[in-house]
C-alpha positions as a Markdown table, in Angstrom:
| # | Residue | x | y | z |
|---|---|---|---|---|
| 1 | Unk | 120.1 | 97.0 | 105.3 |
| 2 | Unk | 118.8 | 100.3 | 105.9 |
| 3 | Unk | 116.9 | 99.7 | 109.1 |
| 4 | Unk | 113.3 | 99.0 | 108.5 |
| 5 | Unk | 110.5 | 99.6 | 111.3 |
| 6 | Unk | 108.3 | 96.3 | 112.0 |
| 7 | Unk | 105.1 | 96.5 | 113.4 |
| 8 | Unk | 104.3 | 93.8 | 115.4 |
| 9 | Unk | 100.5 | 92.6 | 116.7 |
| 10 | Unk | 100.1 | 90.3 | 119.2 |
| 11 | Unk | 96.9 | 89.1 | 120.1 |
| 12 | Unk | 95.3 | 87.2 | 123.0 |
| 13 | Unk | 96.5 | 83.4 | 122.5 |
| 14 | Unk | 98.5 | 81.1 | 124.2 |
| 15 | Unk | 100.8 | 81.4 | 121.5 |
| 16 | Unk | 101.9 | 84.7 | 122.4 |
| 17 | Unk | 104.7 | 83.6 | 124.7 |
| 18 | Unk | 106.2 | 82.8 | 120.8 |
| 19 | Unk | 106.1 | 86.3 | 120.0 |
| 20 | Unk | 108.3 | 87.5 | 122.7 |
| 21 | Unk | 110.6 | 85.3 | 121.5 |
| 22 | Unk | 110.3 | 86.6 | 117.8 |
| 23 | Unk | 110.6 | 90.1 | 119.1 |
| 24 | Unk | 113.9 | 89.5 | 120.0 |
| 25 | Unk | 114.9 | 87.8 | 117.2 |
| 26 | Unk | 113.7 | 90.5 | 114.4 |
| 27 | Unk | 115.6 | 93.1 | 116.8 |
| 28 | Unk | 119.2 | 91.5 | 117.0 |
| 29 | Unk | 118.4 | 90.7 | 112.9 |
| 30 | Unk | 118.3 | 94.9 | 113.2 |
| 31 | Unk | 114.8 | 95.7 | 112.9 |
| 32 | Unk | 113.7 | 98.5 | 115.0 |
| 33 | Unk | 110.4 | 96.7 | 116.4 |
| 34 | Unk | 107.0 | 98.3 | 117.6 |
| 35 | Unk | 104.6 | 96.2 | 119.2 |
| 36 | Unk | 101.0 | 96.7 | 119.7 |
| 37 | Unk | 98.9 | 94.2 | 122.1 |
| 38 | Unk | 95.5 | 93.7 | 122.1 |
| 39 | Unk | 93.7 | 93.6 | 125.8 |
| 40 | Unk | 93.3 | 90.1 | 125.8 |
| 41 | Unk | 96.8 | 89.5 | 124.8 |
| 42 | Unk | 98.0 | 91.4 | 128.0 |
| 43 | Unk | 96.3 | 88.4 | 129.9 |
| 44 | Unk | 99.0 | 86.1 | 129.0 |
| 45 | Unk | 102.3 | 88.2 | 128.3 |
| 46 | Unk | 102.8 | 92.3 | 129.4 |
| 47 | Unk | 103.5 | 94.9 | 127.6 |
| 48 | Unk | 106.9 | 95.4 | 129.6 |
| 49 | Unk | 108.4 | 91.7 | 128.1 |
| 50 | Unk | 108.1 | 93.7 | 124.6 |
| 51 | Unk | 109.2 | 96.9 | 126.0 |
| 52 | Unk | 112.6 | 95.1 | 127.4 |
| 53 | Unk | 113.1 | 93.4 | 124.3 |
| 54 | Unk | 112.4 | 95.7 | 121.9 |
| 55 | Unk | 113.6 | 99.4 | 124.1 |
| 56 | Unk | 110.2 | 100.9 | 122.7 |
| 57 | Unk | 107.1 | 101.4 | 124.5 |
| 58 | Unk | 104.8 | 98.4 | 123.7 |
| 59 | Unk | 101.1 | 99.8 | 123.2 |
| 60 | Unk | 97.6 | 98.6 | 124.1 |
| 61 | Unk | 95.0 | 101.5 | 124.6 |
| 62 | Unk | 94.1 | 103.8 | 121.8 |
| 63 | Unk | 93.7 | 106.6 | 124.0 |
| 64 | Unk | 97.1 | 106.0 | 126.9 |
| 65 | Unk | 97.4 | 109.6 | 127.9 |
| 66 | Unk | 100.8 | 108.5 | 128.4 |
| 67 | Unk | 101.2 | 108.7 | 124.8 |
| 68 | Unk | 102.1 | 112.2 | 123.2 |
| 69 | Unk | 99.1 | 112.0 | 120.5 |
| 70 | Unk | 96.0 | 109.9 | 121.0 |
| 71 | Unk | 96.7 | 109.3 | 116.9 |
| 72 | Unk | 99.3 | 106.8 | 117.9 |
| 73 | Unk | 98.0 | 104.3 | 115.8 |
| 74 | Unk | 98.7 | 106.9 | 112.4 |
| 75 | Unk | 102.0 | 107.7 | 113.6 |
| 76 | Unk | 102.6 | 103.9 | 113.7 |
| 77 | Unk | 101.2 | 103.4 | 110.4 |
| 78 | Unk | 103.3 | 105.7 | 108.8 |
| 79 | Unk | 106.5 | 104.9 | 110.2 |
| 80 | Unk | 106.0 | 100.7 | 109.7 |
| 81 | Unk | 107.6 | 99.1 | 106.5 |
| 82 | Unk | 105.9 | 96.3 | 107.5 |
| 83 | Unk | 103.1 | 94.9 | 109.7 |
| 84 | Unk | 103.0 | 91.0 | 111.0 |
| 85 | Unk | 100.2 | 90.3 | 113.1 |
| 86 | Unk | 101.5 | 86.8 | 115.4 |
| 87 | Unk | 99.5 | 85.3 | 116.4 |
| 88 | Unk | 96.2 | 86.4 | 115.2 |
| 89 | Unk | 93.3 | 85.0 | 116.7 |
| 90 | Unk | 90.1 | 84.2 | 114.4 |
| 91 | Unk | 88.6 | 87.4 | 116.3 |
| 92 | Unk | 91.3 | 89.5 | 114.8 |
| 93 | Unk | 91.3 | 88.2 | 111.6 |
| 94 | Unk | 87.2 | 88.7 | 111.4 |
| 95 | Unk | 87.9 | 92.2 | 112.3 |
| 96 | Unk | 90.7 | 92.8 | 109.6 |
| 97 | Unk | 88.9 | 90.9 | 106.8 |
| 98 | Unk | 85.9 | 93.5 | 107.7 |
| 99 | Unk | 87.8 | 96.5 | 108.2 |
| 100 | Unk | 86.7 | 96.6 | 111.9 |
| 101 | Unk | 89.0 | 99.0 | 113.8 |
| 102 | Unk | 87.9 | 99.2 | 117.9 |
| 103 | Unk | 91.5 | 99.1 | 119.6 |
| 104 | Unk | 94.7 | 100.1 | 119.0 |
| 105 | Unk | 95.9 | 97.0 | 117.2 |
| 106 | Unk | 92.9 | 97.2 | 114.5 |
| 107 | Unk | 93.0 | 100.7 | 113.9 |
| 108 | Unk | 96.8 | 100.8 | 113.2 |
| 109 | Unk | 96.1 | 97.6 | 110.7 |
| 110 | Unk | 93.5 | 99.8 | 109.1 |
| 111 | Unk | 96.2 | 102.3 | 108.5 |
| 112 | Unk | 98.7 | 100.5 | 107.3 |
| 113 | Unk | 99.6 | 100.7 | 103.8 |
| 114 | Unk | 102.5 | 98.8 | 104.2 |
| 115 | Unk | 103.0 | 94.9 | 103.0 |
| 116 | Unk | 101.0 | 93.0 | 106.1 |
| 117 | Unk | 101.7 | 89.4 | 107.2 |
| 118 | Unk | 99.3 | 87.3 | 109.6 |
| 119 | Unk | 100.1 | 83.9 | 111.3 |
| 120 | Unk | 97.0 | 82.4 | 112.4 |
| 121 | Unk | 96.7 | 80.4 | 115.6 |
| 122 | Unk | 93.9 | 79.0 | 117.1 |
| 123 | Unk | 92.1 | 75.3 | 117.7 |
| 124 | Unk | 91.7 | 73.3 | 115.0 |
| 125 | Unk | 88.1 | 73.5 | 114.2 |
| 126 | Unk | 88.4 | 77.2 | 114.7 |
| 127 | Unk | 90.4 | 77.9 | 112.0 |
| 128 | Unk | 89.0 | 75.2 | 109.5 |
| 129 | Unk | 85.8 | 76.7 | 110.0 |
| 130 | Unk | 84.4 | 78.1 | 106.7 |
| 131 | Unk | 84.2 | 81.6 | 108.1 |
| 132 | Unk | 87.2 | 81.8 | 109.6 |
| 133 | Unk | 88.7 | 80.5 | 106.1 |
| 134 | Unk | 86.4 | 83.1 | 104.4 |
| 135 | Unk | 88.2 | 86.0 | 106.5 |
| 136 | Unk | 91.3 | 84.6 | 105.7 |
| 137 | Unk | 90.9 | 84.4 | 101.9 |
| 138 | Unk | 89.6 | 88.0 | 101.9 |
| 139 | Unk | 92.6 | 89.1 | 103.7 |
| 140 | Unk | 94.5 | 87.2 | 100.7 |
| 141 | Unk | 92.3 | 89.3 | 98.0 |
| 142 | Unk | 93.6 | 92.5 | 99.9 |
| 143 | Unk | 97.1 | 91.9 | 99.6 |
| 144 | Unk | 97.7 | 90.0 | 102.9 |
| 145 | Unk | 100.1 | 87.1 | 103.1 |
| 146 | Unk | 98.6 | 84.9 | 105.4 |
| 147 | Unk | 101.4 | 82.3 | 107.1 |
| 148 | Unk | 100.2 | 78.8 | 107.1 |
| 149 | Unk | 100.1 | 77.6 | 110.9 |
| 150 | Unk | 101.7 | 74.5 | 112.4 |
| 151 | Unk | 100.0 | 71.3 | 112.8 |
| 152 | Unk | 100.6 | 69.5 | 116.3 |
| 153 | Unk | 99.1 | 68.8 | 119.4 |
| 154 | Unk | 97.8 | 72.1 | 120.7 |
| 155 | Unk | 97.6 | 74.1 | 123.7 |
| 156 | Unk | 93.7 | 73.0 | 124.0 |
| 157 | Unk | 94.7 | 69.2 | 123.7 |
| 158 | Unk | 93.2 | 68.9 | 120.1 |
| 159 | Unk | 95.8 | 67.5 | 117.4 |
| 160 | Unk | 96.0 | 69.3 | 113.9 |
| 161 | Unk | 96.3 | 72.3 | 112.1 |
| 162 | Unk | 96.7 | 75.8 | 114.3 |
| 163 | Unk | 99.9 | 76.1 | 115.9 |
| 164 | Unk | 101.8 | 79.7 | 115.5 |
| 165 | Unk | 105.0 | 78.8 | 113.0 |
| 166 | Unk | 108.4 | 79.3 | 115.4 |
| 167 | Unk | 109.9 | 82.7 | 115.3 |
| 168 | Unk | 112.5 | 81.7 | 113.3 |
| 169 | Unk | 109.6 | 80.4 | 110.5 |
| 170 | Unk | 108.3 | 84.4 | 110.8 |
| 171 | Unk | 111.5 | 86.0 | 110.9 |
| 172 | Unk | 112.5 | 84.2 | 107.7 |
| 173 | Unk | 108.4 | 85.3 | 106.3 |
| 174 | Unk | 109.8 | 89.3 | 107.8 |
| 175 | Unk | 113.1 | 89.0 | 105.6 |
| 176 | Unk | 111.4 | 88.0 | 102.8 |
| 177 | Unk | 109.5 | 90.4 | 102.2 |
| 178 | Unk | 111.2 | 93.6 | 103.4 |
| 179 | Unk | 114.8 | 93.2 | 103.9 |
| 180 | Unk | 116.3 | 93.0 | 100.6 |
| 181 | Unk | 116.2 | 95.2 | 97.5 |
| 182 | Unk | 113.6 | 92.9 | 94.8 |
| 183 | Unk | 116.2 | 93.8 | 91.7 |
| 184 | Unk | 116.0 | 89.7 | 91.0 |
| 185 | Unk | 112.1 | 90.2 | 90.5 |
| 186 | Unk | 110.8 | 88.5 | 87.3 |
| 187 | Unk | 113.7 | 86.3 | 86.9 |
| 188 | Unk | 114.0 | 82.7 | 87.1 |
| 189 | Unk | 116.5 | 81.1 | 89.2 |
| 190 | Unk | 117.8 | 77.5 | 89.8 |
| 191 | Unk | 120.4 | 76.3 | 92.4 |
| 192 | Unk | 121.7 | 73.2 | 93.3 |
| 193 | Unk | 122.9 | 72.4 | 96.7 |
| 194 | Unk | 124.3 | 69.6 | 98.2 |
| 195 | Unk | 125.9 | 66.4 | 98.2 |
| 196 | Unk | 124.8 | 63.6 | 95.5 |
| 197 | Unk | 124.8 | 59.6 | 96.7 |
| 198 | Unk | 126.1 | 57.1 | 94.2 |
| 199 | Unk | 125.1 | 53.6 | 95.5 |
| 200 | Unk | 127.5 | 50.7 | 95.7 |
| 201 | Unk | 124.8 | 48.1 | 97.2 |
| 202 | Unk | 121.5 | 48.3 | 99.1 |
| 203 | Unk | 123.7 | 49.6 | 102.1 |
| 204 | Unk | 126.3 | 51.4 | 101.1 |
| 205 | Unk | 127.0 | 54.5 | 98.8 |
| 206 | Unk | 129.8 | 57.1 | 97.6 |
| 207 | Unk | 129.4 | 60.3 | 98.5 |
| 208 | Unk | 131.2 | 63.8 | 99.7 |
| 209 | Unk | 131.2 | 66.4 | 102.9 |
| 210 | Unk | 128.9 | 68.5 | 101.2 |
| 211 | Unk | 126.1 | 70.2 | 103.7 |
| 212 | Unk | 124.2 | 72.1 | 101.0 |
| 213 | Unk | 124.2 | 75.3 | 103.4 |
| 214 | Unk | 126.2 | 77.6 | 100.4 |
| 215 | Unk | 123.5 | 76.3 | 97.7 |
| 216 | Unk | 120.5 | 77.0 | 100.4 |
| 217 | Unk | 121.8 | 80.1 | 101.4 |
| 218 | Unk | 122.2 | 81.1 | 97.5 |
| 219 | Unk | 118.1 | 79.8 | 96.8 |
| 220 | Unk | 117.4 | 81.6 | 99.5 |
| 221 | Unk | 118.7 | 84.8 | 98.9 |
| 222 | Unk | 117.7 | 84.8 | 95.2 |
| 223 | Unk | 114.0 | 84.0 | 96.6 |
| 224 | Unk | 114.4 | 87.1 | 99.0 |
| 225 | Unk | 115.5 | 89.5 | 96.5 |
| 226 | Unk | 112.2 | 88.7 | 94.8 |
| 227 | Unk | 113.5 | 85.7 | 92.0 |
| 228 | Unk | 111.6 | 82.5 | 91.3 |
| 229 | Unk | 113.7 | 80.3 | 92.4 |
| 230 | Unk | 113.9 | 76.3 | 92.3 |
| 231 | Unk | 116.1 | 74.4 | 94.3 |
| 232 | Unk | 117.6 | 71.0 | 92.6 |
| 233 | Unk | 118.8 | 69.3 | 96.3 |
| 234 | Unk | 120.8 | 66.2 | 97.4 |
| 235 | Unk | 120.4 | 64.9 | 100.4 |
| 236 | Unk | 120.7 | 67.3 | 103.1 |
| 237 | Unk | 120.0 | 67.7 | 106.8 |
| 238 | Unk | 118.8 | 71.7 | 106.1 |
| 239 | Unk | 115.2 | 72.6 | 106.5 |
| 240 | Unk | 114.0 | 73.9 | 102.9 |
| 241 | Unk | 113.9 | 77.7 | 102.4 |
| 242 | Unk | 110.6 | 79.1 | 101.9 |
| 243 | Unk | 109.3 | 80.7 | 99.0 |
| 244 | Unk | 111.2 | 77.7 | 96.9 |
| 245 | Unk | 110.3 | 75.2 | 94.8 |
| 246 | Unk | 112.6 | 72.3 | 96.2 |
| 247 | Unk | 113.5 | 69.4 | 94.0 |
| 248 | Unk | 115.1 | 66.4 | 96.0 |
| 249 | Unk | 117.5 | 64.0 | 94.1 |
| 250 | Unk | 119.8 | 61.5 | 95.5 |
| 251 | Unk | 122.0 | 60.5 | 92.6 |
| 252 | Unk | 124.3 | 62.4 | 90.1 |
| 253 | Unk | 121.8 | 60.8 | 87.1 |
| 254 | Unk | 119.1 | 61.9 | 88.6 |
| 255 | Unk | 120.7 | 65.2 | 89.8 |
| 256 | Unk | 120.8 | 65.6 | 85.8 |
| 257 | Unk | 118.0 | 64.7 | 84.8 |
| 258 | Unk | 116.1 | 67.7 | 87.1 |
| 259 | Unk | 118.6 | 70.0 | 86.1 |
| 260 | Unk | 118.6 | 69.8 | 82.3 |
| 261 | Unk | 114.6 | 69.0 | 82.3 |
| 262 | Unk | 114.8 | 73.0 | 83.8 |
| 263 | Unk | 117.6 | 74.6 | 82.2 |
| 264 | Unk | 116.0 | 76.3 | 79.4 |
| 265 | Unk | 113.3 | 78.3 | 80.8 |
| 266 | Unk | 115.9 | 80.0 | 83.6 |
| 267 | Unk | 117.3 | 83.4 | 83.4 |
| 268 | Unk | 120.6 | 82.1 | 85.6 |
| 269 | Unk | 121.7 | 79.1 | 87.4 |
| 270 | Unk | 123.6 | 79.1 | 90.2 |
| 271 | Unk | 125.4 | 75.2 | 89.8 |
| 272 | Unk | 126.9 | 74.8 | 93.6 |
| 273 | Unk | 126.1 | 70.9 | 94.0 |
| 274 | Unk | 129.1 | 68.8 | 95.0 |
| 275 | Unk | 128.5 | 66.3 | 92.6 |
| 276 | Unk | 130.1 | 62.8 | 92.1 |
| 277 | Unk | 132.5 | 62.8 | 89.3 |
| 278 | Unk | 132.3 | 59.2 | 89.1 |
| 279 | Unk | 130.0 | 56.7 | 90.6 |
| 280 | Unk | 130.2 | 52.4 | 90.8 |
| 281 | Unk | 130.3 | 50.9 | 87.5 |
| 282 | Unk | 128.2 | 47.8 | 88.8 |
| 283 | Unk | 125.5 | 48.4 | 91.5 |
| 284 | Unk | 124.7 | 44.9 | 93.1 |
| 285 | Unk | 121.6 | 43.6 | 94.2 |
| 286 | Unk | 122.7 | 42.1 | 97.3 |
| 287 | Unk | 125.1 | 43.3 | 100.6 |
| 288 | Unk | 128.4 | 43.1 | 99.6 |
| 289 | Unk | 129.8 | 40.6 | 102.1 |
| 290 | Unk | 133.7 | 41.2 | 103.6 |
| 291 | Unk | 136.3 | 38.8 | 102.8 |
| 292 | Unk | 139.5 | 38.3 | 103.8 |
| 293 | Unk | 140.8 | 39.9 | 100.6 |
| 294 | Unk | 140.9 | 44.0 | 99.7 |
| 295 | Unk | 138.7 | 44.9 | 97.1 |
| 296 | Unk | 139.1 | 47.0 | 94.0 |
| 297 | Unk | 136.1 | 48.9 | 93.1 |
| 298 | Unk | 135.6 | 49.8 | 89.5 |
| 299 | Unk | 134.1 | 53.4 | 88.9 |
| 300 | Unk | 133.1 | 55.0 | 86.1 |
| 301 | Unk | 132.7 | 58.9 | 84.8 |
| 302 | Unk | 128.8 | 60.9 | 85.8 |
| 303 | Unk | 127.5 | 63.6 | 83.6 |
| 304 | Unk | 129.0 | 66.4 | 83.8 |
| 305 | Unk | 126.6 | 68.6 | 84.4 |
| 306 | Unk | 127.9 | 72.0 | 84.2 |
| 307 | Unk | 129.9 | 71.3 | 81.1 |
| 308 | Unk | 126.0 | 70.3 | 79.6 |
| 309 | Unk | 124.5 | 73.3 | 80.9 |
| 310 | Unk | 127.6 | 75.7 | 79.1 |
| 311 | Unk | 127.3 | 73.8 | 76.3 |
| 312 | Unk | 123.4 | 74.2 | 76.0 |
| 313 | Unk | 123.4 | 77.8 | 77.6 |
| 314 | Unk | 121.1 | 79.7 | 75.5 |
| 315 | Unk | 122.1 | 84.0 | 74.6 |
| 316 | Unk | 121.2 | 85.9 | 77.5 |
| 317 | Unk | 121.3 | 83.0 | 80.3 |
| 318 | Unk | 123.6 | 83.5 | 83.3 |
| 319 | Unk | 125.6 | 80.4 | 84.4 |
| 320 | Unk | 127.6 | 80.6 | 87.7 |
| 321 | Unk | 130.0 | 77.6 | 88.7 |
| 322 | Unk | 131.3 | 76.6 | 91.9 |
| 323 | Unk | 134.7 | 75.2 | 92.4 |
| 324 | Unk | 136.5 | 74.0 | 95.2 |
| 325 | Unk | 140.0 | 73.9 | 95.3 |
| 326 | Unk | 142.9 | 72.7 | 97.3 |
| 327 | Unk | 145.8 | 74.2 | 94.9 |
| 328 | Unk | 146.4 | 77.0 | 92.7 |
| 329 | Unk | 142.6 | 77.9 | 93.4 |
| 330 | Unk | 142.4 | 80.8 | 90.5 |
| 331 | Unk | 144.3 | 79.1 | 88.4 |
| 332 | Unk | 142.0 | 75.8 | 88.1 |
| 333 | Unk | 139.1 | 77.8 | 88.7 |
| 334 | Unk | 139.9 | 79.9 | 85.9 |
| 335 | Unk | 140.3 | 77.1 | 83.6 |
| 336 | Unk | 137.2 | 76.1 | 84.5 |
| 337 | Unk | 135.5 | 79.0 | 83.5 |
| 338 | Unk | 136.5 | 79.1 | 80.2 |
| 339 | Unk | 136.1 | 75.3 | 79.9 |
| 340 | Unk | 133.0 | 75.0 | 80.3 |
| 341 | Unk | 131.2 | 78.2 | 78.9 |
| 342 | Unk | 130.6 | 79.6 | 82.6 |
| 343 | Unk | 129.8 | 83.3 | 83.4 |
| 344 | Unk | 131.0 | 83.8 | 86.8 |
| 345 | Unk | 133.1 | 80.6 | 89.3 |
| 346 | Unk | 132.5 | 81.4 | 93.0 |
| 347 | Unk | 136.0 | 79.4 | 94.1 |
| 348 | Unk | 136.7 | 78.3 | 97.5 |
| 349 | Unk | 140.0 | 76.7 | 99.1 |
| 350 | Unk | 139.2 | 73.7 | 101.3 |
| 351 | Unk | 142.8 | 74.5 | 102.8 |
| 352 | Unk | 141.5 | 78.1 | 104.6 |
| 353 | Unk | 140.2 | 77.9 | 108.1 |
| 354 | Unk | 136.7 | 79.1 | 108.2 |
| 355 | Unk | 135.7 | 78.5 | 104.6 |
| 356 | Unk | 134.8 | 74.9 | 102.7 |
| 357 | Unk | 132.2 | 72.3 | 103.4 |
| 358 | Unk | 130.0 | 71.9 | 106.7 |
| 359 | Unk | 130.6 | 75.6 | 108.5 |
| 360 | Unk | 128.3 | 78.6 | 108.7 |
| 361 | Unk | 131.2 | 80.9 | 106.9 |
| 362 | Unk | 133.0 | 81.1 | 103.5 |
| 363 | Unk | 135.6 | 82.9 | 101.3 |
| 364 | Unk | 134.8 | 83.1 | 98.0 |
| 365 | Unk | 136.8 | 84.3 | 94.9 |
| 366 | Unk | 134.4 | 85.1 | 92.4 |
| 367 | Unk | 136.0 | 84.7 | 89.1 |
| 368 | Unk | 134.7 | 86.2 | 85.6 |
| 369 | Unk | 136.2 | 87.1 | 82.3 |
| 370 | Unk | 137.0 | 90.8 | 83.4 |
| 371 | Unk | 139.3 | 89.9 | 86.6 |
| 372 | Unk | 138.8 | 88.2 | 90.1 |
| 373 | Unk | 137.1 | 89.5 | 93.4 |
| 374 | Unk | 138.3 | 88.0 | 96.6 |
| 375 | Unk | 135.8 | 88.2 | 99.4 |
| 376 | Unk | 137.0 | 88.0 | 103.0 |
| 377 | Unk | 135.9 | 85.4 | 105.2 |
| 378 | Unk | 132.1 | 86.2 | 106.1 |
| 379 | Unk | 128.7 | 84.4 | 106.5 |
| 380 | Unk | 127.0 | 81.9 | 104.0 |
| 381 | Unk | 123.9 | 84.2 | 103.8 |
| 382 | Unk | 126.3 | 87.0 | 103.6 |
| 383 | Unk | 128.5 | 85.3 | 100.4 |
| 384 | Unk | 125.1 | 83.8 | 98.7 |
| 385 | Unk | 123.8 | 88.0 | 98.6 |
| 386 | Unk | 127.4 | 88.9 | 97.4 |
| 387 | Unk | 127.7 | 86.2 | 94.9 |
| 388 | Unk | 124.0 | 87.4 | 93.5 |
| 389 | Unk | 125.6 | 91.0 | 93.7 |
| 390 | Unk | 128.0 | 90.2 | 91.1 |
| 391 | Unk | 125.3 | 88.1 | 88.8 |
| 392 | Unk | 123.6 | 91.2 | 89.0 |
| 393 | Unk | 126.3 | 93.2 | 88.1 |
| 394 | Unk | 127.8 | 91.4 | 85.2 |
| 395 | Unk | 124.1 | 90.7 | 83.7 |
| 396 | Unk | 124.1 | 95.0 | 83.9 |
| 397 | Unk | 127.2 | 95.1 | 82.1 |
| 398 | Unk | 126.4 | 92.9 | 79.2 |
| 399 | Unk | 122.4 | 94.7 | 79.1 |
């Protein structure tokens, strides 16, 4: 990424000890930062917090005659690729919905011409009031994406809606909208992540190692690079990505039935479930009770549901495989390719350190018709923005 310039606004809340945290965050993410406080906000946290965090001057009055030009807030304007007001109190907002600019954090807003976030924070009954949702769907109607808050007991002792979302929440809003190239925009993408659960009894069920965190990382990515995406999961412990519509399953069935009620109206599909290639012929009703005798446990074949989707794949649709391998990894995933109508296989070997299910890193191969691309041993988010890389590519090459 080439770096971007944040602007961040921080204004007088109790939540404001978040935004420090943030701060540092969207710097070791590589963002240079630049943070403006409003007057109030230096009541709770100082300017010198930012200023150690971020290593530039963190600003409050308009006219410091510290600064080198009393148009600091222009200068800022131009230099910001994006501006992400956390958290903004219902004062704030009022003022930005109304084009208000009497400090240094309003004025720069008014300036901006960059994308703008805003994370409201404030009591409950502060922020459901109709004005303040007025402001807020004005701010919408200019182009703002407003950040839904938190709901949880609050800093005032009230319960509900109003908390500032964590850093990490905002850093993920931040990378969303600025960090990544949109050359996915106006496409539809699905992915499926995950493990699937085939049920043996009301206890027990068959399932695999699968974490999901290649398939999120891959919806993610595609949402980031500006895709409509939709996210077909098994069950997972990950949080869900924003700006995706997630689809929970539990079973292969009913992994396939989601997945082929979709297929058709996607530009690509990104298939990197683990899912059961057989489940329990017989599912009883009842716990199945121990004996004294081993059991033999009949199973019987799933849908395949990447052989479906090749076989129903209509002209100009992109279908990308996953295949995890313990042997002769190109060769089977190769097969595989051709076997079931695929576009691209991102293969994996189970047997190298630092890649396979349940870790934060991979090494694909990404296989296609026109040769094989090993990728070294790198991060999940990392391999998802390389695997979309090569969609992109191919797609290019067949244009």
């Amino acid at each position: 990424m080439k770096q971007k310039t944040v602007v961040l606004g921080v204004t007088g809340g109790i939540a404001c000890y978040k935004s420090a945290a943030l701060a540092s965050k969207l710097v070791q993410r590589g963002y240079d930062v630049e943070v403006v406080l409003t007057k109030n906000a230096t009541e709770f946290i100082g300017p010198h917090t930012f200023e150690s965090l971020t290593h530039n001057r963190a600003m409050v009055d308009t006219f410091d005659r510290n600064f080198q030009s009393h148009v600091e807030h222009i200068a800022l304007a131009d230099k910001a690729d994006l501006l992400l007001v956390a958290p903004a109190t219902a004062n704030l907002i009022a003022k930005a919905a109304h084009g208000i600019a009497d400090d240094m954090l309003s004025t720069t807003i008014l300036a901006c011409g960059c994308p703008k976030l805003i994370a409201p924070a404030m009591n409950t009954r502060m922020y459901q009031n109709p004005v303040t949702q007025d402001n807020l769907d004005t701010l919408r109607r200019y182009g703002w994406e407003v950040i839904e808050p938190a709901s949880g007991r609050l800093a005032c002792g009230a319960v509900g809606a109003g908390k500032m979302p964590e850093p990490e929440d905002l850093l993920e809003a931040v990378d969303h909208a600025v960090r990544y190239e949109k050359d996915l925009a106006g496409l539809r993408v699905l992915v499926t992540a995950g493990p699937t659960r085939e049920a043996l009894d009301p206890v027990r069920f068959l399932t695999n190692h699968s974490t999901g965190k290649m398939g999120y990382e891959a919806a993610r990515a595609a949402a980031a690079r500006g895709a409509s995406v939709t996210l077909v999961s098994g069950p997972t412990a990950l949080k869900k990505p924003a700006y995706v519509d997630c689809v929970d399953v539990a079973s292969a069935e009913e992994m396939f039935q989601a997945v082929t009620a979709r297929a058709e109206e996607m530009d690509i599909i990104v298939k990197a479930a683990a899912v059961a290639d057989y489940r329990p012929a017989a599912v009883s009703e009842n716990k199945l009770k121990k004996t004294g005798e081993d059991m033999a446990l009949p199973l019987t074949r799933t849908e395949d549901i990447l052989a479906w989707l090749g076989a129903h794949k209509r002209p100009g649709q992109f279908l990308c495989g996953f295949s995890m391998e313990t042997e002769n990894l190109v060769e089977n995933s190769r097969a595989k390719l051709g076997k079931k109508n695929l576009d691209l296989v991102a293969a994996n070997s189970l047997r190298q350190e630092g890649a396979g299910f349940g870790g934060s890193t991979n090494a694909l191969t990404l296989i296609s018709q026109h040769g094989e691309t090993a990728l070294p041993l790198m991060s999940k988010e990392d391999a998802a923005h390389r695997l979309l890389d090569e969609i992109v590519k191919i797609k290019g090459e067949g244009a």
